[in-house]
N, CA and C atoms of all chains as a GROMACS GRO file, in nm:
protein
  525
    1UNK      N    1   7.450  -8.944  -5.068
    1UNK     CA    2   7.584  -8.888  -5.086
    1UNK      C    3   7.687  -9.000  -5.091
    2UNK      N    4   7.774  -9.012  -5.149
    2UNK     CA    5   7.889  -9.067  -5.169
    2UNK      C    6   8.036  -9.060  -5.118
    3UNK      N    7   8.012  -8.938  -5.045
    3UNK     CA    8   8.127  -8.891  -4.962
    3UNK      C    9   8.167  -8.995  -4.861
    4UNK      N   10   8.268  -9.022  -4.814
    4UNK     CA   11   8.307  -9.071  -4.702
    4UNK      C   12   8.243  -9.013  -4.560
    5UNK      N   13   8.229  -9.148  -4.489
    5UNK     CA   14   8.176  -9.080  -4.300
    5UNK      C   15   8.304  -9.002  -4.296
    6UNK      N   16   8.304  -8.886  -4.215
    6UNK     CA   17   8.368  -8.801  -4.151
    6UNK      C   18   8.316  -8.788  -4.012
    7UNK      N   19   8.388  -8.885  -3.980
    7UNK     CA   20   8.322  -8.867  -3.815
    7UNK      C   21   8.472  -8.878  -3.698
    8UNK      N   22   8.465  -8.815  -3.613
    8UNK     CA   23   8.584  -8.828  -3.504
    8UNK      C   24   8.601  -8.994  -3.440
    9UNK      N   25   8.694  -9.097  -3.436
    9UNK     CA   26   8.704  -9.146  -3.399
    9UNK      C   27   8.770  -9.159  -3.255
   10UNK      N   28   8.830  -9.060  -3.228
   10UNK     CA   29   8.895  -9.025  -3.090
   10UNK      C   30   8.897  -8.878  -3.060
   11UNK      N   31   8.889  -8.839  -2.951
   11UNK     CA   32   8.897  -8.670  -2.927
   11UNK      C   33   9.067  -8.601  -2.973
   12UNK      N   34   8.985  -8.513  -3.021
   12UNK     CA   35   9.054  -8.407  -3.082
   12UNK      C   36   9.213  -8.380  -2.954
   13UNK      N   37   9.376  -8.381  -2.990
   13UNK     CA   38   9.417  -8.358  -2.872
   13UNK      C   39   9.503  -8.206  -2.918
   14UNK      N   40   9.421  -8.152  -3.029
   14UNK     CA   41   9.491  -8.008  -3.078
   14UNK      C   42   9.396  -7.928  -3.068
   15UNK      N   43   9.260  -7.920  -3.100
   15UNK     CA   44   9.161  -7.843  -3.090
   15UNK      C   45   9.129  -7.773  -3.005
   16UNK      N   46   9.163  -7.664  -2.963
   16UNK     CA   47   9.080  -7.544  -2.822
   16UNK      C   48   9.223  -7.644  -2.770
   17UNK      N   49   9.352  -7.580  -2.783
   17UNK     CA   50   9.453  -7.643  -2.658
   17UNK      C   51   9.527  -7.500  -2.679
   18UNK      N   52   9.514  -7.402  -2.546
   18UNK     CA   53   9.593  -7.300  -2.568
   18UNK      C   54   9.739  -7.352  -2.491
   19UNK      N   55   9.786  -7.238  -2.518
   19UNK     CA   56   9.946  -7.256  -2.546
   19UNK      C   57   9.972  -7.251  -2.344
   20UNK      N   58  10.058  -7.357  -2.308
   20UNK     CA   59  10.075  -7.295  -2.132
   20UNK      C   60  10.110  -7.208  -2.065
   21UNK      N   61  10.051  -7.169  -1.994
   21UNK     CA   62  10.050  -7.044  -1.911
   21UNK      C   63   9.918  -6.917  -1.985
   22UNK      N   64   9.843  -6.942  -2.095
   22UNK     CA   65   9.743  -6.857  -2.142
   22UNK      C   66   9.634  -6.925  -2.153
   23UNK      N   67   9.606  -7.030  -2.045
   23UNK     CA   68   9.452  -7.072  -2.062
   23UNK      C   69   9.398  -6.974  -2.010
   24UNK      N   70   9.370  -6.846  -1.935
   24UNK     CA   71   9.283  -6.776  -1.928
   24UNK      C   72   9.226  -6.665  -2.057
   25UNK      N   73   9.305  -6.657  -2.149
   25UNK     CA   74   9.301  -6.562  -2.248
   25UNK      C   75   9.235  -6.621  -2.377
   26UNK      N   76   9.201  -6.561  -2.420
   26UNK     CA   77   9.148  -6.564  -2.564
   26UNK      C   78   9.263  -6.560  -2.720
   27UNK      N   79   9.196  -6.636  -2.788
   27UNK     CA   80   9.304  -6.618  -2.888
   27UNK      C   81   9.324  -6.471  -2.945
   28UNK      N   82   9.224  -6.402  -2.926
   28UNK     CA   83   9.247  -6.293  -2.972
   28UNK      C   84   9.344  -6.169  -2.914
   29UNK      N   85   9.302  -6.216  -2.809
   29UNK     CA   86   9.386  -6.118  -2.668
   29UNK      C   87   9.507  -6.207  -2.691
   30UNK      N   88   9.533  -6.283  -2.742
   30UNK     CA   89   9.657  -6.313  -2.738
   30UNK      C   90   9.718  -6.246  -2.861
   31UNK      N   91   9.682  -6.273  -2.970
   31UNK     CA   92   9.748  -6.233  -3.096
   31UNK      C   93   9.714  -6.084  -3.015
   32UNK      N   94   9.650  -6.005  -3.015
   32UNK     CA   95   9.657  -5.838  -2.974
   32UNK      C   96   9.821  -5.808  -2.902
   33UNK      N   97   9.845  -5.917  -2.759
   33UNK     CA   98   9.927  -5.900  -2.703
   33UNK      C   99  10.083  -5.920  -2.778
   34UNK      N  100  10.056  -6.009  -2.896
   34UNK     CA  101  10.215  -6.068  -2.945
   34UNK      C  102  10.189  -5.918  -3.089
   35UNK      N  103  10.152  -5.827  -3.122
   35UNK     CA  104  10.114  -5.727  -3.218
   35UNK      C  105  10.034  -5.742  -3.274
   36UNK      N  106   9.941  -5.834  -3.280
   36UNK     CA  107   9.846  -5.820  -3.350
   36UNK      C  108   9.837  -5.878  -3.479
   37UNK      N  109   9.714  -5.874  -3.564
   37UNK     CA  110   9.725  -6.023  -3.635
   37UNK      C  111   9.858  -6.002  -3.767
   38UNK      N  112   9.917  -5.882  -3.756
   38UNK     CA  113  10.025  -5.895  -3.831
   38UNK      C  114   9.981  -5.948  -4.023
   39UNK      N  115   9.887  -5.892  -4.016
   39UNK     CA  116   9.838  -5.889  -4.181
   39UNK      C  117   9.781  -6.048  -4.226
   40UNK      N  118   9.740  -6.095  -4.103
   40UNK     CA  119   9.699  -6.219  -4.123
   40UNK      C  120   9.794  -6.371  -4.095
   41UNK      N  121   9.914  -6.333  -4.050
   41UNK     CA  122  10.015  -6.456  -4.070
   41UNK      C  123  10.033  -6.489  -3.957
   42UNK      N  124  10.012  -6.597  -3.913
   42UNK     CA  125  10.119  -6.668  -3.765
   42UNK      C  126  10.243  -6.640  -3.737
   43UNK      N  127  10.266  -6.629  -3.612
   43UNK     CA  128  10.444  -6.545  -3.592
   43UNK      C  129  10.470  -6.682  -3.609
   44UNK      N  130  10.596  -6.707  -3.672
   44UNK     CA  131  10.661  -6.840  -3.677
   44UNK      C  132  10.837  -6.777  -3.662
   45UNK      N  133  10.911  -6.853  -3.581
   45UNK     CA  134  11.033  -6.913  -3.577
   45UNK      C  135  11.102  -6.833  -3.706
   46UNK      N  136  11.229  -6.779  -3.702
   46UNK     CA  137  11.302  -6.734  -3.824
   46UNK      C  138  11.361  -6.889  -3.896
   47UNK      N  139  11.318  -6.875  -3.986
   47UNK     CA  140  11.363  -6.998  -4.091
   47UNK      C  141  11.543  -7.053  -4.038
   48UNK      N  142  11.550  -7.177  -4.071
   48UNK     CA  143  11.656  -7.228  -3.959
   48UNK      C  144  11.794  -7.175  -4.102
   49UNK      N  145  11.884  -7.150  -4.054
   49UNK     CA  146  12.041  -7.077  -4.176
   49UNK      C  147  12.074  -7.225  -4.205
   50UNK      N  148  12.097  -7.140  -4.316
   50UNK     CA  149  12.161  -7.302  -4.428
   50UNK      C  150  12.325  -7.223  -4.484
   51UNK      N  151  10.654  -6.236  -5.690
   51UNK     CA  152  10.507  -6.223  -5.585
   51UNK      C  153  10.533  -6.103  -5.520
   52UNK      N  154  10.418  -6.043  -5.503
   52UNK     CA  155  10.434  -5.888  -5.452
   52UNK      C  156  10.367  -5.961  -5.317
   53UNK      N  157  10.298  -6.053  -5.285
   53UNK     CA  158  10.256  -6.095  -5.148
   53UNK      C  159  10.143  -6.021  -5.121
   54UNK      N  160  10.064  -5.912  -5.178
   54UNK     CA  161   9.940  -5.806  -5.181
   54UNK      C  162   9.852  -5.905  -5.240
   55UNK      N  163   9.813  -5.997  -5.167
   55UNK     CA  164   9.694  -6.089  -5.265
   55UNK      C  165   9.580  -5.963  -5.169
   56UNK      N  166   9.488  -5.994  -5.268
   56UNK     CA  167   9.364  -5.922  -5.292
   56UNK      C  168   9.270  -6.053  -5.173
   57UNK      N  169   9.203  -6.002  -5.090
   57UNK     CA  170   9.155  -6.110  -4.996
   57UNK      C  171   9.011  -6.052  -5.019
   58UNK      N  172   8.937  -6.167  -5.075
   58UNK     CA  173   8.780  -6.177  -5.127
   58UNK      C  174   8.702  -6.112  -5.020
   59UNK      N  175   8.577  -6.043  -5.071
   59UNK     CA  176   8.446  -6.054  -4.950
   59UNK      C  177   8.377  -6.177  -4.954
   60UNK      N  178   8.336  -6.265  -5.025
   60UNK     CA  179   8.298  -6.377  -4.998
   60UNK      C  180   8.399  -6.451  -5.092
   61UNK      N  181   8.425  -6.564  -5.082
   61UNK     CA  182   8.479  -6.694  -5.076
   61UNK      C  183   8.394  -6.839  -5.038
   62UNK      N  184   8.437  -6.924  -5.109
   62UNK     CA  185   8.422  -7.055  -5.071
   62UNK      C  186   8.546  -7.123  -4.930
   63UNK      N  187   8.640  -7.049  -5.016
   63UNK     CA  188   8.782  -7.089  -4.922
   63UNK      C  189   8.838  -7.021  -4.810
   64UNK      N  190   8.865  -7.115  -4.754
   64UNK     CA  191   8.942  -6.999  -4.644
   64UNK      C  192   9.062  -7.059  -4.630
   65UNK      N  193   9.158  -6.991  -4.594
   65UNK     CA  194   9.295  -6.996  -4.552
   65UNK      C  195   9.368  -6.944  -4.428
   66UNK      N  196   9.424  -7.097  -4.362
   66UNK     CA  197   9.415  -7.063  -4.205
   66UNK      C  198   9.631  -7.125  -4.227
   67UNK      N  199   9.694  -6.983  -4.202
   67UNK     CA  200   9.787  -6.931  -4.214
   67UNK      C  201   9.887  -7.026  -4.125
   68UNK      N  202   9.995  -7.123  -4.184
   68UNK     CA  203  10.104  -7.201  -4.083
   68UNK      C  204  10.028  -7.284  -4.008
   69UNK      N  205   9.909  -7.357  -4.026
   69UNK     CA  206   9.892  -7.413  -3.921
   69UNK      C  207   9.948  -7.552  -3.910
   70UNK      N  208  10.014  -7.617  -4.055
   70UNK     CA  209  10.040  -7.767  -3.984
   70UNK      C  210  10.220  -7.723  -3.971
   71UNK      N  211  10.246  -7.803  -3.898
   71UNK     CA  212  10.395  -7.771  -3.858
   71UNK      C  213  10.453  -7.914  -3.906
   72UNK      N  214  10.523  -7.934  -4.018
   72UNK     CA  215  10.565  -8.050  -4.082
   72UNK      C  216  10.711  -8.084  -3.997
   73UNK      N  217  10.694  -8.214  -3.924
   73UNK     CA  218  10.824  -8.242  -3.859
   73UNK      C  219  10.974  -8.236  -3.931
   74UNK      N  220  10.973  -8.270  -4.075
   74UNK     CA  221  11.069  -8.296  -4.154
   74UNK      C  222  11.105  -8.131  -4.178
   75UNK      N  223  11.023  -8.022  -4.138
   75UNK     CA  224  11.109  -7.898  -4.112
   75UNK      C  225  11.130  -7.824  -4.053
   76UNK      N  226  11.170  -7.892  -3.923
   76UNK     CA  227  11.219  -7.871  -3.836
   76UNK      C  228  11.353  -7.838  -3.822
   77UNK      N  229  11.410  -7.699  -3.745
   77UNK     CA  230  11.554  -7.656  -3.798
   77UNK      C  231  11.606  -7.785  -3.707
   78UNK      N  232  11.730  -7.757  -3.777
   78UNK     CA  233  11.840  -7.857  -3.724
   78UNK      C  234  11.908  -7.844  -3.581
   79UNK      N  235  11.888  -7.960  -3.534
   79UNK     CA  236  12.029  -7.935  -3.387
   79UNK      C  237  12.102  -7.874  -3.399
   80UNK      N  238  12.142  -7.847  -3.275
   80UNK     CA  239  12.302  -7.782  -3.270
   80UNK      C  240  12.425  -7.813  -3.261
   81UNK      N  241  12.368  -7.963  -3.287
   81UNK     CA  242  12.455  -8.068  -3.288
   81UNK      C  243  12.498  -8.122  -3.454
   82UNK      N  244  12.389  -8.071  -3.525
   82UNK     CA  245  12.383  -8.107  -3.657
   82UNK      C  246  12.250  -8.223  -3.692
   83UNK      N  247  12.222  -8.265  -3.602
   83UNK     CA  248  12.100  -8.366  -3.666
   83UNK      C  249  11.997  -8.267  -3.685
   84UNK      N  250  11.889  -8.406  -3.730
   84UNK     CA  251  11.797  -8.352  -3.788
   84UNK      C  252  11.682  -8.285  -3.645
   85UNK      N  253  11.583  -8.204  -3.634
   85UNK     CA  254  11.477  -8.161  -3.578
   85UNK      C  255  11.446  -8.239  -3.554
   86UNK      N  256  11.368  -8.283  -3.587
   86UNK     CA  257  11.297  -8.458  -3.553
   86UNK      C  258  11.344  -8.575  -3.588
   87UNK      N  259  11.358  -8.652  -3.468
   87UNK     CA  260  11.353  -8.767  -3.497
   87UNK      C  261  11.270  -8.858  -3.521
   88UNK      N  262  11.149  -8.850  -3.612
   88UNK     CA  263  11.031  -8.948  -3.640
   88UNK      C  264  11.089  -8.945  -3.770
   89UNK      N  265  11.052  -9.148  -3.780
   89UNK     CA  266  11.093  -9.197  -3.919
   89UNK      C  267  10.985  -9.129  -4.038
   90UNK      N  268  10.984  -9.160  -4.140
   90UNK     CA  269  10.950  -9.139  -4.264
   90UNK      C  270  10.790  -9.203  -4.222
   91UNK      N  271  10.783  -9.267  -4.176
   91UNK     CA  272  10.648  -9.381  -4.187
   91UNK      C  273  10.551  -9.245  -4.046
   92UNK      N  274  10.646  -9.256  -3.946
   92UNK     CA  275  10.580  -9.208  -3.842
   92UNK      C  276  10.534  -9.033  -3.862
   93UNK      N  277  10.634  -8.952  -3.983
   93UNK     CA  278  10.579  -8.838  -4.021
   93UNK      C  279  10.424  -8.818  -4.101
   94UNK      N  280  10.450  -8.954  -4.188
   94UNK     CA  281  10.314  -8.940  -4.260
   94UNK      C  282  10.220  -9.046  -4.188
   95UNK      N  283  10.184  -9.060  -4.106
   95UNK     CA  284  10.128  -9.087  -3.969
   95UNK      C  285  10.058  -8.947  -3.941
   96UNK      N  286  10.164  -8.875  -3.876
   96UNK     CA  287  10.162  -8.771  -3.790
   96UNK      C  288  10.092  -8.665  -3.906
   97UNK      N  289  10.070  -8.678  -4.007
   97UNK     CA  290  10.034  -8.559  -4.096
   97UNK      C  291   9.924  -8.582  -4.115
   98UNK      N  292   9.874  -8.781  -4.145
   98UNK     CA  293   9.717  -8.816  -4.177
   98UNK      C  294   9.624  -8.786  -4.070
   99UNK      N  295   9.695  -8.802  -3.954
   99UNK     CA  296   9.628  -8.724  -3.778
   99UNK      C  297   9.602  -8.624  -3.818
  100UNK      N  298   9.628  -8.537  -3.840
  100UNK     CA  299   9.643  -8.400  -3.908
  100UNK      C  300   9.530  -8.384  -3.967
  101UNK      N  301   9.535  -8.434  -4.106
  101UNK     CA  302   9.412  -8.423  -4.170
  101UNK      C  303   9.302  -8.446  -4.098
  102UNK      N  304   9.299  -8.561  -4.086
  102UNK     CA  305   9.200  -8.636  -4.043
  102UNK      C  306   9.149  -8.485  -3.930
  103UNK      N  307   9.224  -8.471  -3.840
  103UNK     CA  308   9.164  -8.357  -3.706
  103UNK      C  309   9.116  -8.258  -3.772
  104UNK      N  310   9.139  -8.194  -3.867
  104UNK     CA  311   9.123  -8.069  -3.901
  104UNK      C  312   8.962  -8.064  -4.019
  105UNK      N  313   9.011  -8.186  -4.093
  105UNK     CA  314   8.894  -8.196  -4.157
  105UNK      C  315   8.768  -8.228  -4.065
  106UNK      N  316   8.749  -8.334  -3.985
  106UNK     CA  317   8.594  -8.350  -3.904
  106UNK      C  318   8.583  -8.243  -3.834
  107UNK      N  319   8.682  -8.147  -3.778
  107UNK     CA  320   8.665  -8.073  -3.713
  107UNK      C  321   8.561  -7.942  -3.743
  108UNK      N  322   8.586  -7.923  -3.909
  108UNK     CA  323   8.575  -7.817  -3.998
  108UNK      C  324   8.447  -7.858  -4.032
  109UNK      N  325   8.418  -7.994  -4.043
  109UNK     CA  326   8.298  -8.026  -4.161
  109UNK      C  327   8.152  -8.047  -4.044
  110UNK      N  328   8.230  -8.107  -3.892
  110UNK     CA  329   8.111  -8.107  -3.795
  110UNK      C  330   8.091  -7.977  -3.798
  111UNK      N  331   8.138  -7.901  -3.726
  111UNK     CA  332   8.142  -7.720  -3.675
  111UNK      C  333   8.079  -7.653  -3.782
  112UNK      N  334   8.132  -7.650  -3.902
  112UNK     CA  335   8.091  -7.524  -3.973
  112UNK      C  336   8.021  -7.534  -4.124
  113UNK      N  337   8.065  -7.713  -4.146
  113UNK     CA  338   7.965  -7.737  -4.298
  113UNK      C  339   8.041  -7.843  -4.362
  114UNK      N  340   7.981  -7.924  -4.517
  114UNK     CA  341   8.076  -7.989  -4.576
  114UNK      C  342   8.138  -7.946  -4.630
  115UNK      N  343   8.286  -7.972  -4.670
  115UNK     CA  344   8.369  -7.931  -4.706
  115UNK      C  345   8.389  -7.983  -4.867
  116UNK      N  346   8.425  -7.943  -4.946
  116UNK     CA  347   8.450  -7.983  -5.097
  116UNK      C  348   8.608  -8.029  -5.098
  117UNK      N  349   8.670  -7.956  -5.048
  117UNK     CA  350   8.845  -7.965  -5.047
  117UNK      C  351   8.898  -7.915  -4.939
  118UNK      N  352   9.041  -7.977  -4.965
  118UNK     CA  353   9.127  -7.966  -4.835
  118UNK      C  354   9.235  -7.969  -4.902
  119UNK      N  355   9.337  -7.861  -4.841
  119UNK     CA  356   9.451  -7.893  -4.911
  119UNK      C  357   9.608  -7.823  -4.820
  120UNK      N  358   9.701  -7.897  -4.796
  120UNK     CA  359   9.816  -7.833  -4.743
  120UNK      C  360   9.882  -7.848  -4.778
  121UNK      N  361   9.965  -7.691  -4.785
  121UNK     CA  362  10.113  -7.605  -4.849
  121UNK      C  363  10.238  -7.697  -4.831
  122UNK      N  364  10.281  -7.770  -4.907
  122UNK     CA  365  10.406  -7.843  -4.870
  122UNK      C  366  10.546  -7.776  -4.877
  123UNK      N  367  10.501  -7.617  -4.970
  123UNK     CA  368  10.610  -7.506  -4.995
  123UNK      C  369  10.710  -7.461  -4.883
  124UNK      N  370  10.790  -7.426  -4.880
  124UNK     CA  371  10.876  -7.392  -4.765
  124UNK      C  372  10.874  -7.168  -4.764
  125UNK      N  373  10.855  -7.155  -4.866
  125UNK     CA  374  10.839  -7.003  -4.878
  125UNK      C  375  10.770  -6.957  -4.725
  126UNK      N  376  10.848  -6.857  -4.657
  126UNK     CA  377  10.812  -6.784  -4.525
  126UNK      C  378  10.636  -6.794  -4.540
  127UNK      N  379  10.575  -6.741  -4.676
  127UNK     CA  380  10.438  -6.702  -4.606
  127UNK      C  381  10.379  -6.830  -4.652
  128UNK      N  382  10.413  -6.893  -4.722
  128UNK     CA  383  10.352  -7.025  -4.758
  128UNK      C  384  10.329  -7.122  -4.687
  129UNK      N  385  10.456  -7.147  -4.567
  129UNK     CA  386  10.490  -7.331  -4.475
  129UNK      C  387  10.377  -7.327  -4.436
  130UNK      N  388  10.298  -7.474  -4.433
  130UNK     CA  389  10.199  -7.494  -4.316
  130UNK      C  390  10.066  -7.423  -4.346
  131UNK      N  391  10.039  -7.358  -4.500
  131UNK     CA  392   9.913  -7.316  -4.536
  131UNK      C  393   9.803  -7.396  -4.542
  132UNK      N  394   9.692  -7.385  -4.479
  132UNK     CA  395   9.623  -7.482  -4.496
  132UNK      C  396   9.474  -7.442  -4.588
  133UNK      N  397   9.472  -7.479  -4.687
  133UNK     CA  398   9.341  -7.395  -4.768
  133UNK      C  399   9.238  -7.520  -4.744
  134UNK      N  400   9.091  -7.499  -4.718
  134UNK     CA  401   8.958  -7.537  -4.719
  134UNK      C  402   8.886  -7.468  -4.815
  135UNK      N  403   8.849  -7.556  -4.886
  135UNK     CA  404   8.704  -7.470  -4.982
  135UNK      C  405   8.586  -7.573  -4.900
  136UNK      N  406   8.515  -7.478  -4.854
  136UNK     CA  407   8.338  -7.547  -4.834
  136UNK      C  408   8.293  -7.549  -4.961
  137UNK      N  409   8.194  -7.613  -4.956
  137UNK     CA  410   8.078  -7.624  -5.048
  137UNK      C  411   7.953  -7.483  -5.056
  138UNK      N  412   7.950  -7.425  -4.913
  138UNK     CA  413   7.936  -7.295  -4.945
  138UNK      C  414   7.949  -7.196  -4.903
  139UNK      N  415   7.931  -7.037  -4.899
  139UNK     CA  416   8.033  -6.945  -4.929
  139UNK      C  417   8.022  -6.891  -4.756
  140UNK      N  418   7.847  -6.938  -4.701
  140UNK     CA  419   7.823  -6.917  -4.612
  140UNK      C  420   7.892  -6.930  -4.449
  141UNK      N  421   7.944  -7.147  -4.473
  141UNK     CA  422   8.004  -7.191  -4.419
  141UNK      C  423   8.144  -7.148  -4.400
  142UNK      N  424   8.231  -7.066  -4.527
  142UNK     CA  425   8.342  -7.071  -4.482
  142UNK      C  426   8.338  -6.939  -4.434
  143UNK      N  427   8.284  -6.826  -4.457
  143UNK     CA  428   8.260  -6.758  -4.392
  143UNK      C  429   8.230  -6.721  -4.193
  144UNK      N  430   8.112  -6.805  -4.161
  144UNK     CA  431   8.141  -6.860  -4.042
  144UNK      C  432   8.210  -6.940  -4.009
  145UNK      N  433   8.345  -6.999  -4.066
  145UNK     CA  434   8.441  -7.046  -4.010
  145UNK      C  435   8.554  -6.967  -3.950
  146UNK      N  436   8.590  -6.895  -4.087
  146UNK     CA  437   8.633  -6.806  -4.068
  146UNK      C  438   8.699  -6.664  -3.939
  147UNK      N  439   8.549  -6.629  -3.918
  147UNK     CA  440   8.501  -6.575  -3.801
  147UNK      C  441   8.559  -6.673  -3.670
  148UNK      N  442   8.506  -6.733  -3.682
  148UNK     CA  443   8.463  -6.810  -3.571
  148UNK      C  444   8.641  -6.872  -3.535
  149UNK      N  445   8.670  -6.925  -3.621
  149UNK     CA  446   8.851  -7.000  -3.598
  149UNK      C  447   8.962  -6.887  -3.571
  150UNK      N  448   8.916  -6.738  -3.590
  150UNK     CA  449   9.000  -6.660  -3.585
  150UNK      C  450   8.986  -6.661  -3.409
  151UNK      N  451   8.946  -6.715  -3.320
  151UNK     CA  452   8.892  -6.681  -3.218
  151UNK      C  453   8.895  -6.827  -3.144
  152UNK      N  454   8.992  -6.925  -3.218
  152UNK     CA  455   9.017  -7.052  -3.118
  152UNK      C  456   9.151  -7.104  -3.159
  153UNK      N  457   9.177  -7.176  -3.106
  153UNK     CA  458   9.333  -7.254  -3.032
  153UNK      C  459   9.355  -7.321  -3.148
  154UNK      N  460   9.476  -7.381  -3.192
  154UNK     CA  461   9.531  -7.513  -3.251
  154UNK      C  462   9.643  -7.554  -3.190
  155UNK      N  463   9.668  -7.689  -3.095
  155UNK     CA  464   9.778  -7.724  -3.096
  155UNK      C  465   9.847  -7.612  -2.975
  156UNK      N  466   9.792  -7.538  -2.908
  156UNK     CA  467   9.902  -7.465  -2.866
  156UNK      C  468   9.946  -7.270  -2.905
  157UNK      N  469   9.870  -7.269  -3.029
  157UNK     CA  470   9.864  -7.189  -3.119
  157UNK      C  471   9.746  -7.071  -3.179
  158UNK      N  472   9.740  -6.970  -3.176
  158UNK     CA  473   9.582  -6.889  -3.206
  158UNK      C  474   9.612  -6.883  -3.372
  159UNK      N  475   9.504  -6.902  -3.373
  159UNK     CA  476   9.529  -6.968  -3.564
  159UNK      C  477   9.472  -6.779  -3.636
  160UNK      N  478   9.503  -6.815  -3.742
  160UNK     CA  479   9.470  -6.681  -3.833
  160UNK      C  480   9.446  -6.694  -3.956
  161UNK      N  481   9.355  -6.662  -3.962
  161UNK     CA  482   9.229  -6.714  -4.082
  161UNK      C  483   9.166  -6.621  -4.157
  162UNK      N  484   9.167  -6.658  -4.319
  162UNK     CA  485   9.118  -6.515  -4.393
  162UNK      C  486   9.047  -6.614  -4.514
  163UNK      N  487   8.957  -6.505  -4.544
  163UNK     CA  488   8.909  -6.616  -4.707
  163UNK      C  489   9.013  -6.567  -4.827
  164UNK      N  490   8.934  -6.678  -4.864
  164UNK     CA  491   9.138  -6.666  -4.988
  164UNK      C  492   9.049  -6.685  -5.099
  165UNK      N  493   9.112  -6.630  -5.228
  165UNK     CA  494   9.062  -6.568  -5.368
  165UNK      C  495   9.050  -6.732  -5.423
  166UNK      N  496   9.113  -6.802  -5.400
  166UNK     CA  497   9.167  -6.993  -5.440
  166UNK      C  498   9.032  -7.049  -5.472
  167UNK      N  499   9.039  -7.113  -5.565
  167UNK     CA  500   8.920  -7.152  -5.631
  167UNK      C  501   8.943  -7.335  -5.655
  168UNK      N  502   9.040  -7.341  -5.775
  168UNK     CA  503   9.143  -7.454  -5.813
  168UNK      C  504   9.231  -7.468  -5.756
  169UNK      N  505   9.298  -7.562  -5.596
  169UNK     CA  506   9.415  -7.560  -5.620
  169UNK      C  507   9.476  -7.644  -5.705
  170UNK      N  508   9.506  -7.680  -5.815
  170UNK     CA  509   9.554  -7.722  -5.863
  170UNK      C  510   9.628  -7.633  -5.999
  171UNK      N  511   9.566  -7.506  -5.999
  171UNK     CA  512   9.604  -7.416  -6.082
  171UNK      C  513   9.653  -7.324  -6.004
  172UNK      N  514   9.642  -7.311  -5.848
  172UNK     CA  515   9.680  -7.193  -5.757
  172UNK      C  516   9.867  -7.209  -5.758
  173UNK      N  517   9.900  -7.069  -5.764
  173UNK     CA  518  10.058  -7.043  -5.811
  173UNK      C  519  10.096  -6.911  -5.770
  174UNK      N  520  10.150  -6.928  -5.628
  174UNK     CA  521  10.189  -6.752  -5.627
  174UNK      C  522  10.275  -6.715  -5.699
  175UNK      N  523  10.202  -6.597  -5.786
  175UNK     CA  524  10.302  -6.562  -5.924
  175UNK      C  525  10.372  -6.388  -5.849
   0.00000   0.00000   0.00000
């Protein structure tokens, strides 16, 4: 193969990092708790007014 | 865009919804500056981390990957799209699954296979 190594050179510091105060929960139980997966989209922030 | 995309039973690709959060759009102070203060050099830094995490992450865990690609669009459902095509239909499939059901950053990610074949021809019309 010709592909480039893809290998981790340092640990991951985003991967499996839940949000504070919900390390006991699951991502799922979480999205359930904020409504649910909402048609697939991440709740994000209302776009900043221009 | 009617936003009703048709979401495949199998796929190569999957599409994991807002996940990179681009510093440069970041709303503004309330002061008037900018969201972030990281220079130009230190954003695209902070974005190749990015890649770099998301891709070994994807290609150890769940398979090789053919492509990678993120939404630089600002459109509500667009920011922060991050599309993967595996190499096969299997892999993104169990990614899929499986990422709908772990962390990013802080964040429970949300993940669907996406119709995207080319991005380079992909255009929400």
């Amino acid at each position: 193969s010709n592909k480039p190594d893809r290998r981790r050179t340092k640990p991951s510091k985003n991967w499996d990092v839940p949000p504070p105060g919900f390390e006991s929960m699951t991502p799922a139980q979480y999205k359930e708790m904020h409504g649910g997966n909402r048609g697939g989209r991440n709740i994000l922030p209302p776009p900043p007014m221009i | 865009c009617s936003r009703k995309h048709i979401q495949p039973t199998f796929s190569q690709t999957i599409l994991i919804s807002h996940m990179y959060q681009n510093p440069a759009n970041l709303p503004l102070l309330p002061d008037g500056r900018a969201g972030s203060q990281m220079t130009e050099e230190e954003q695209q830094t902070a974005y190749d981390e990015f890649y770099e995490d998301v891709m070994v992450e994807l290609e150890e865990k769940y398979g090789p990957i053919e492509e990678m690609s993120v939404c630089d669009n600002l459109g509500d459902h667009l920011i922060g799209n991050v599309y993967v095509k595996f190499e096969n239909e299997e892999d993104a499939e169990k990614a899929a699954l499986d990422l709908n059901n772990r962390w990013f950053a802080g964040r429970a990610l949300n993940v669907e296979l996406s119709p995207v074949t080319d991005f380079r021809d992909a255009c929400c019309r």
